[in-house]
mmCIF file of the C-alpha atoms, coordinates in Angstrom:
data_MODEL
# 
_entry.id   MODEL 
# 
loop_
_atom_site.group_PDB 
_atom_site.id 
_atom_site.type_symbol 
_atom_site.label_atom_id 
_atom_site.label_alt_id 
_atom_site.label_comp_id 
_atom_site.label_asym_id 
_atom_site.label_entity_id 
_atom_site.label_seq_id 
_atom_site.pdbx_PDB_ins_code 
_atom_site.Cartn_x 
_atom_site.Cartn_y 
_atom_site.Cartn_z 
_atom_site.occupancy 
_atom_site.B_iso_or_equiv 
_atom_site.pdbx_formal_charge 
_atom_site.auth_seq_id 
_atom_site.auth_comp_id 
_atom_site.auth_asym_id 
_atom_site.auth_atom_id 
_atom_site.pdbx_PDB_model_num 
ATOM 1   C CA . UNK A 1 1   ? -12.302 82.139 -46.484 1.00 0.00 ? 1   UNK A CA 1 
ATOM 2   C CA . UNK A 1 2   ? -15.371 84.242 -46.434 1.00 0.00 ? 2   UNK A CA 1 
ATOM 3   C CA . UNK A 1 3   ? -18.430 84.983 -45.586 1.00 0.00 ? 3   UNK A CA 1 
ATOM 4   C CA . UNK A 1 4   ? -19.594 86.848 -48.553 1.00 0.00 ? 4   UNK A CA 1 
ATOM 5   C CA . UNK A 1 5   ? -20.891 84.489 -51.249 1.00 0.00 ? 5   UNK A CA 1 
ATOM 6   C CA . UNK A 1 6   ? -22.030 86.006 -54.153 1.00 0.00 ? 6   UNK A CA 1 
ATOM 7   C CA . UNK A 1 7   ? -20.482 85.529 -57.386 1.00 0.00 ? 7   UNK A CA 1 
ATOM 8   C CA . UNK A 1 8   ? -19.667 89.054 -57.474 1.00 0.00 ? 8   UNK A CA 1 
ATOM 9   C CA . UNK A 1 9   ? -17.326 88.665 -54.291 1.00 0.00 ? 9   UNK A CA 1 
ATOM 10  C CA . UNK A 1 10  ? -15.782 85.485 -55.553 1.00 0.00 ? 10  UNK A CA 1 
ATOM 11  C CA . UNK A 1 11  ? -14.705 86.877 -58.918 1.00 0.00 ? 11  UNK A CA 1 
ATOM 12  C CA . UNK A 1 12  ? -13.158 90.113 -56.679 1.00 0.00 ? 12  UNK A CA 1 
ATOM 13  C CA . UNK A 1 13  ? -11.556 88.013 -54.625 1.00 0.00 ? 13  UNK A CA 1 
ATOM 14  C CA . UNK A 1 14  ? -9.960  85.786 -57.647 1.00 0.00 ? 14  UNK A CA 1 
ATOM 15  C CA . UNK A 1 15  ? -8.961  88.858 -59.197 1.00 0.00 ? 15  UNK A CA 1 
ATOM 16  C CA . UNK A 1 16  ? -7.526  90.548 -56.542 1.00 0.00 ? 16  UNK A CA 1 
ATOM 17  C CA . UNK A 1 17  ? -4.567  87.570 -55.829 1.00 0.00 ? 17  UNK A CA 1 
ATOM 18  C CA . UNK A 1 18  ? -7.166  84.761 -54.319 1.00 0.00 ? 18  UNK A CA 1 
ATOM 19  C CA . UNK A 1 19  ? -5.673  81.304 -55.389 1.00 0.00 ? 19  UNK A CA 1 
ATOM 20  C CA . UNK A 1 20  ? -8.876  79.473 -54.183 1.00 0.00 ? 20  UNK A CA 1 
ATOM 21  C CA . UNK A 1 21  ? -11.632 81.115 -52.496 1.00 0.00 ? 21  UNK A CA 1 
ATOM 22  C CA . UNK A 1 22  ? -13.995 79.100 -50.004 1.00 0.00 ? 22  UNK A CA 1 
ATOM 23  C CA . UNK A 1 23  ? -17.549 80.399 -48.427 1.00 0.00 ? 23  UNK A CA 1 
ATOM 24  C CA . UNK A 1 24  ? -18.917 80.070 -44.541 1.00 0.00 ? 24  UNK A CA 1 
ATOM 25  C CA . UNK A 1 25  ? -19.412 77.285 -43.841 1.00 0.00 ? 25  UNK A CA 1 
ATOM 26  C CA . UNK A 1 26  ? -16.872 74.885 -44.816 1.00 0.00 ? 26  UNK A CA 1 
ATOM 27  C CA . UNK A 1 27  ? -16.128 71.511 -44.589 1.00 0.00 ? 27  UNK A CA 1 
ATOM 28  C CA . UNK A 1 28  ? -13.018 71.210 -43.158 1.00 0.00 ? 28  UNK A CA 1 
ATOM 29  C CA . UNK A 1 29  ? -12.095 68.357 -45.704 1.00 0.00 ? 29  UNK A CA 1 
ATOM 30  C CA . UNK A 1 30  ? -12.786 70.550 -48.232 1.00 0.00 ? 30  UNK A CA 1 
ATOM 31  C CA . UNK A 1 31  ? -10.213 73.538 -46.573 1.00 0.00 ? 31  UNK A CA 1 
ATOM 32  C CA . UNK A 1 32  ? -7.652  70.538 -46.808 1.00 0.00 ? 32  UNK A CA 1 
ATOM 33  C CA . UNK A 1 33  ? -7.859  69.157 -49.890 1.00 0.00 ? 33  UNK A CA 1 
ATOM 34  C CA . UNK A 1 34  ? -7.901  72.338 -51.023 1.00 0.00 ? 34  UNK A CA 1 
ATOM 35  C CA . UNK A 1 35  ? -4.767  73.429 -49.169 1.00 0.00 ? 35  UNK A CA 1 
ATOM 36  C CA . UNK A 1 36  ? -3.077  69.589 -50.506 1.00 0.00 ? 36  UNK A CA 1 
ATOM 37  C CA . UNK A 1 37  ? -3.851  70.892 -54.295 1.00 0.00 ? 37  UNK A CA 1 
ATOM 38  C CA . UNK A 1 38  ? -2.466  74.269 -53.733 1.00 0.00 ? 38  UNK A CA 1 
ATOM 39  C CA . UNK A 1 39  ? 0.870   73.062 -52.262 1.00 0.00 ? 39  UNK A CA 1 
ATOM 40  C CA . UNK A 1 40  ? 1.273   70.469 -55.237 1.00 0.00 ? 40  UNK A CA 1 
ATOM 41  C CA . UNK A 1 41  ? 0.707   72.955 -57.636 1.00 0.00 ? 41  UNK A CA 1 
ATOM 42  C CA . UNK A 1 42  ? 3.342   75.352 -55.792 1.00 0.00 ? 42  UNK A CA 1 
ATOM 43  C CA . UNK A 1 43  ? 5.967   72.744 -56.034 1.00 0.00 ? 43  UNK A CA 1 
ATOM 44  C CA . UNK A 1 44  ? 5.184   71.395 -59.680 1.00 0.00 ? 44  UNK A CA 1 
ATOM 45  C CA . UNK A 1 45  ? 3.338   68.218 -58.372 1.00 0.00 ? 45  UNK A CA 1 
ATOM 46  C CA . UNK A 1 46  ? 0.510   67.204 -60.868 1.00 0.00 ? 46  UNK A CA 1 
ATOM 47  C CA . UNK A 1 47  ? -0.513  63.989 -59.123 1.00 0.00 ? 47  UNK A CA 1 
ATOM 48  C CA . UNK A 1 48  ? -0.711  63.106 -54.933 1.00 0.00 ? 48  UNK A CA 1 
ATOM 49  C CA . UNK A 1 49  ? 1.883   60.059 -55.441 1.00 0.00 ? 49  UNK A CA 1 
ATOM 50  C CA . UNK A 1 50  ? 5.547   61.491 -55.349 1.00 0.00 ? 50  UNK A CA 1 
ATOM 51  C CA . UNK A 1 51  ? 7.450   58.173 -56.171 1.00 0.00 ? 51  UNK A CA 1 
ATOM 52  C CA . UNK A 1 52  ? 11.217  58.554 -54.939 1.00 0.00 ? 52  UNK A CA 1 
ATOM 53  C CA . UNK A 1 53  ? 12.750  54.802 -55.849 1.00 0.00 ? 53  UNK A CA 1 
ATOM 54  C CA . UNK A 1 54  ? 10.827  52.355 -54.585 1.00 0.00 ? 54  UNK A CA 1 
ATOM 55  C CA . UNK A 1 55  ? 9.155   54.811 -51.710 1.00 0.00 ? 55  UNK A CA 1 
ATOM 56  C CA . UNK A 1 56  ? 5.769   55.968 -52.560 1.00 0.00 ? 56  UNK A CA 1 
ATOM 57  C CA . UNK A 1 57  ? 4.031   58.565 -50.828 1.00 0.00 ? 57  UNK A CA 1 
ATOM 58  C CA . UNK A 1 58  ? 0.547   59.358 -50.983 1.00 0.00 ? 58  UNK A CA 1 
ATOM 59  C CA . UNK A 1 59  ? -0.313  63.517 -50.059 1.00 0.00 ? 59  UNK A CA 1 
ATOM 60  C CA . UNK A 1 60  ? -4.169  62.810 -50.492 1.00 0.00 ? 60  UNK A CA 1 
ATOM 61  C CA . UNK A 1 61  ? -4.420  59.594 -48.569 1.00 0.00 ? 61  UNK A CA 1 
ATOM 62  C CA . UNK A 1 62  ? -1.406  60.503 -46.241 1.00 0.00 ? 62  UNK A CA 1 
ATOM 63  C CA . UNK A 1 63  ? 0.492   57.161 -46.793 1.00 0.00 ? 63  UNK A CA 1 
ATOM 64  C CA . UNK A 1 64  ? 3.627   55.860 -47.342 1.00 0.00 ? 64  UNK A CA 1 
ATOM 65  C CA . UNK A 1 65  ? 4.836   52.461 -49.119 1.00 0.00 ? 65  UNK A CA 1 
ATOM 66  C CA . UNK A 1 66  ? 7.931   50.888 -50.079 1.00 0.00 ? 66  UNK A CA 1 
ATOM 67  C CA . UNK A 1 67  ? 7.874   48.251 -51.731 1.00 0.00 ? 67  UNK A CA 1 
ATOM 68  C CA . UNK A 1 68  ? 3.848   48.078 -51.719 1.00 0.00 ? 68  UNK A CA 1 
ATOM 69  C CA . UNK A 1 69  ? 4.571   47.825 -47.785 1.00 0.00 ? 69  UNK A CA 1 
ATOM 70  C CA . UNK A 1 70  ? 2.804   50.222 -46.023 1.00 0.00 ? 70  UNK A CA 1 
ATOM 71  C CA . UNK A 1 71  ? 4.678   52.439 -43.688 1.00 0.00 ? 71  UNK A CA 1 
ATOM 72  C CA . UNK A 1 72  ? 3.313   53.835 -40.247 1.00 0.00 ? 72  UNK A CA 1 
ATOM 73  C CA . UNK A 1 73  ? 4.469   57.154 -39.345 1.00 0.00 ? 73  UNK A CA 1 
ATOM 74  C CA . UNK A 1 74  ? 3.772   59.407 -37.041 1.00 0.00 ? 74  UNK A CA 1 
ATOM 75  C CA . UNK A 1 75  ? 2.237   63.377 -38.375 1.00 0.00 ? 75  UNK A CA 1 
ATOM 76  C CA . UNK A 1 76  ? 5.717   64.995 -37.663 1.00 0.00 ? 76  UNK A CA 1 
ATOM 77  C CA . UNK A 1 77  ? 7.658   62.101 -39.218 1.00 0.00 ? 77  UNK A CA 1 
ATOM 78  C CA . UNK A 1 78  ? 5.100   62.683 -42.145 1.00 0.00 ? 78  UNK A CA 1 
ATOM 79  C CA . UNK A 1 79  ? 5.085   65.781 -42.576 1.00 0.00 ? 79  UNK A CA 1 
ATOM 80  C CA . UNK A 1 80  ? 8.828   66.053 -42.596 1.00 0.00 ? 80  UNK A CA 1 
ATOM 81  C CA . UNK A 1 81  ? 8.776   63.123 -45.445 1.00 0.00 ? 81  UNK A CA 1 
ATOM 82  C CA . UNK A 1 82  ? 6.166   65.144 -47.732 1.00 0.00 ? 82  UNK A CA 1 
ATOM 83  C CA . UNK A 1 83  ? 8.312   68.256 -47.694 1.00 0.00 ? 83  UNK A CA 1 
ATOM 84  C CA . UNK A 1 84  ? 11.168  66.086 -48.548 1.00 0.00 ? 84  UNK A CA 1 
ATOM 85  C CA . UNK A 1 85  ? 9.537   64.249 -51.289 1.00 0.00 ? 85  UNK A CA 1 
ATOM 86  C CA . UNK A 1 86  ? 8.095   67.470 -52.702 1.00 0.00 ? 86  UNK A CA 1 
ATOM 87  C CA . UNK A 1 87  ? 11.490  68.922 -53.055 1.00 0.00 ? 87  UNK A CA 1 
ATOM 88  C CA . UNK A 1 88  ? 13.122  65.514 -54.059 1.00 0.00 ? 88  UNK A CA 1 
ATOM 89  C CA . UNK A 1 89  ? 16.571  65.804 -55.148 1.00 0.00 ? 89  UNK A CA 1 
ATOM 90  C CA . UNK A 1 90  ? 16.909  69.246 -53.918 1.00 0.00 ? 90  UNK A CA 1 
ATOM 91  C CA . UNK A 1 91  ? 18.692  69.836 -50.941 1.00 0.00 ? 91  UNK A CA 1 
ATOM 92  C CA . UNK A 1 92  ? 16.705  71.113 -47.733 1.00 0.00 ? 92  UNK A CA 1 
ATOM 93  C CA . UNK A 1 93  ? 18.174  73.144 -45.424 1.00 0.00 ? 93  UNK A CA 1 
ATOM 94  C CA . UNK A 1 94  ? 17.678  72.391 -41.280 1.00 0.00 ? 94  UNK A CA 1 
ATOM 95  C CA . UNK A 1 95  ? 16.181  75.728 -41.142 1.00 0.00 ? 95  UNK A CA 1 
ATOM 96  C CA . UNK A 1 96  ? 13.615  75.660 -44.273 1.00 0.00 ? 96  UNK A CA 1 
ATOM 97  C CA . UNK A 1 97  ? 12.455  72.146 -42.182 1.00 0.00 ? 97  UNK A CA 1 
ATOM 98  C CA . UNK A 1 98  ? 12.457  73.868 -39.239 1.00 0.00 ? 98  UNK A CA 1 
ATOM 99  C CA . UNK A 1 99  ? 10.143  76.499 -40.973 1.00 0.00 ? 99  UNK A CA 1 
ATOM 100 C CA . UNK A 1 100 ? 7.734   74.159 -42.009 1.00 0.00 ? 100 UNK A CA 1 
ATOM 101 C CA . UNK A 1 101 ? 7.284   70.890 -39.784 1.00 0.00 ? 101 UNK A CA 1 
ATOM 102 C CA . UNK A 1 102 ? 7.507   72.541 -36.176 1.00 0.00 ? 102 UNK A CA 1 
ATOM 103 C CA . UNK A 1 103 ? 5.527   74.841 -34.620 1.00 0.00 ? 103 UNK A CA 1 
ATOM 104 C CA . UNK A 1 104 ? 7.557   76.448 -32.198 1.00 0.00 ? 104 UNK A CA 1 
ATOM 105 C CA . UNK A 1 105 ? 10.613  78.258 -32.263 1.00 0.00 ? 105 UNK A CA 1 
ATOM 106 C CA . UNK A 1 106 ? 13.554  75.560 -32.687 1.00 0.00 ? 106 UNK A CA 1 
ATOM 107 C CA . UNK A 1 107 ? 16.642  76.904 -30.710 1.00 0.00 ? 107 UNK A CA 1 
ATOM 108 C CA . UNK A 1 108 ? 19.373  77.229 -33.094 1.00 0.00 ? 108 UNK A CA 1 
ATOM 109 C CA . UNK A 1 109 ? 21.692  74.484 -31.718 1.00 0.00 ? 109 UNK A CA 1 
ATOM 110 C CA . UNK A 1 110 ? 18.673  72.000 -31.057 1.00 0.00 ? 110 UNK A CA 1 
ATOM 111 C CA . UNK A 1 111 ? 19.127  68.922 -33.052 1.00 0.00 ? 111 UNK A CA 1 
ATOM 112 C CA . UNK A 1 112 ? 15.405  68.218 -33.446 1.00 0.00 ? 112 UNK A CA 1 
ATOM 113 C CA . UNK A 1 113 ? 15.565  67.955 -37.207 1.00 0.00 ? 113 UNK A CA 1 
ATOM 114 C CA . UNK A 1 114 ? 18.637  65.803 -37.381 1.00 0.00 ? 114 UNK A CA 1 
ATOM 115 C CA . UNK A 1 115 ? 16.501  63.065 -34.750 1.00 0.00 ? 115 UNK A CA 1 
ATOM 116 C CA . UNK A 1 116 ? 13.897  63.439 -36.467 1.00 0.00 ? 116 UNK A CA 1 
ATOM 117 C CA . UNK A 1 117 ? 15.730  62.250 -39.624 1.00 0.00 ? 117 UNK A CA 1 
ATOM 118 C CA . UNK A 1 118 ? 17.077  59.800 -38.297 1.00 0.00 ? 118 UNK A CA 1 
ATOM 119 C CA . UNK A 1 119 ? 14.159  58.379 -36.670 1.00 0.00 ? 119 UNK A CA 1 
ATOM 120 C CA . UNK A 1 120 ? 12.072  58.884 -40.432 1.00 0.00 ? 120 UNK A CA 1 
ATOM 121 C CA . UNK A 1 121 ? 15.292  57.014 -41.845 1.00 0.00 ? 121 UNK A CA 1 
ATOM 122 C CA . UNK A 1 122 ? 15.300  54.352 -39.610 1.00 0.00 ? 122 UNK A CA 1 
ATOM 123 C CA . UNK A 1 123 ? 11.267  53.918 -41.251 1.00 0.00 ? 123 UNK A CA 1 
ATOM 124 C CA . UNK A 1 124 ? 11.782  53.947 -44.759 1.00 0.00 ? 124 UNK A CA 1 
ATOM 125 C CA . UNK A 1 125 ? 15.280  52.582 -45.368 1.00 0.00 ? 125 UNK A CA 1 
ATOM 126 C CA . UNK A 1 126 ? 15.976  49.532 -46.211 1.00 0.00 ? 126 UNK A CA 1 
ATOM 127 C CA . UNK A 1 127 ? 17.999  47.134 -43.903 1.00 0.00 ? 127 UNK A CA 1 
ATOM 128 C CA . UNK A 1 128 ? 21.392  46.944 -46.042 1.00 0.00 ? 128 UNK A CA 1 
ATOM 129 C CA . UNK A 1 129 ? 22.557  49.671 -48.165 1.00 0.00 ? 129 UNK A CA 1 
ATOM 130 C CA . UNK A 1 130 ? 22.302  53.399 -48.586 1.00 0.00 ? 130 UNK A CA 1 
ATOM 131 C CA . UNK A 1 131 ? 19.334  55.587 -47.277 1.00 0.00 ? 131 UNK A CA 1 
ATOM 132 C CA . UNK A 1 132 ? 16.671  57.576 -49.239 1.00 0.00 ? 132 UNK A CA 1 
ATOM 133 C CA . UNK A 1 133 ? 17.831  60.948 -47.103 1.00 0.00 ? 133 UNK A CA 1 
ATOM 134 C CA . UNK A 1 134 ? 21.062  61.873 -47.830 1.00 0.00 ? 134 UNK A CA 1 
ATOM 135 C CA . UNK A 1 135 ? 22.994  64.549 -45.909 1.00 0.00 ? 135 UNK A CA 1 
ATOM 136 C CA . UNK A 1 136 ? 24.594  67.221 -47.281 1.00 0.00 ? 136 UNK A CA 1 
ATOM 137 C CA . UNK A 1 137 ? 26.998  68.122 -45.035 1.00 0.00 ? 137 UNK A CA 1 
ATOM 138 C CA . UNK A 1 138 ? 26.605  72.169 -44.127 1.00 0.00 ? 138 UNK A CA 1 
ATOM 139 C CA . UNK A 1 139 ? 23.784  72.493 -46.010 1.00 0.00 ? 139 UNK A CA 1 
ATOM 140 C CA . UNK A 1 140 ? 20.797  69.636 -45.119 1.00 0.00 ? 140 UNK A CA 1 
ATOM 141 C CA . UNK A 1 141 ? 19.032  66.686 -46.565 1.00 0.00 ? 141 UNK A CA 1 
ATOM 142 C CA . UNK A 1 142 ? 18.258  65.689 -50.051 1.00 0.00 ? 142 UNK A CA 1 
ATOM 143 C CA . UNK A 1 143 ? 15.693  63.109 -50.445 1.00 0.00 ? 143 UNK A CA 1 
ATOM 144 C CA . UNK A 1 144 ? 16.553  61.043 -53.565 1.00 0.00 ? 144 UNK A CA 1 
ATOM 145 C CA . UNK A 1 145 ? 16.167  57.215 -54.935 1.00 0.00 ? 145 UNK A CA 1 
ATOM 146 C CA . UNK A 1 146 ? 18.032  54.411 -53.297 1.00 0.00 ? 146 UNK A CA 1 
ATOM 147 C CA . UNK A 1 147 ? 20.138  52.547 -56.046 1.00 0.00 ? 147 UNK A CA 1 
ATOM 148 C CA . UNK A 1 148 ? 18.853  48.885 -56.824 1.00 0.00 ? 148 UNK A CA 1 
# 
């Protein structure tokens, strides 16, 4: 963000590393849906719907179906789904979550990420069979398809 707008500062700014540069004032919808495109294009997403299985989630709209059902969720419960389904089937370690759904510090023998998936699990599973987050035991969570 800046405060110099000519076209002479923007192209500086591009060249010198910018990703996306933004003038004073803003819209703040326009900061985030700039931020949203930025982070799919840092982890290979082309469109806003990550489909994992039958669980849909929506980055631009913030939503999250299975089944066409729409799921209510809570921003940290969100969050922690999005960074999940934007490294789907790669595994995520407690502390790379930890990095970038909370805050604060997390003390290292909290268990705030493991109630936290189990609270998001107890969302967007099914009733019978396996869940969408699977642990990897010593090493974290790996969001991946539930089998039909």
């Amino acid at each position: 963000m800046a405060a110099k707008d000519t076209v002479e500062d923007r192209v500086r700014g591009l060249k010198l590393g910018a990703d996306a540069y933004l003038i004073k004032p803003f819209a703040f919808d326009e900061l985030l849906a700039r931020i949203q495109a930025l982070t799919r294009r840092r982890h290979g997403v082309k469109s806003p719907q990550i489909i994992v299985g039958n669980l849909q989630v929506d980055t631009a709209a913030r939503l999250v179906r299975r089944n066409e059902e729409v799921i209510e969720l809570p921003p940290r419960e969100y969050a922690l789904l999005e960074y999940l389904a934007l490294r789907k089937g790669t595994v995520v370690s407690r502390t790379e979550i930890e990095e970038h759904i909370y805050d604060e510090h997390v003390e290292p023998a909290s268990n705030v990420v493991d109630a936290a998936v189990y609270s998001l699990r107890r969302k967007i599973d099914p009733a019978e069979g396996p869940s969408f987050i699977q642990t990897r035991r010593g090493m974290g969570y790996c969001l991946m398809a539930v089998p039909a």
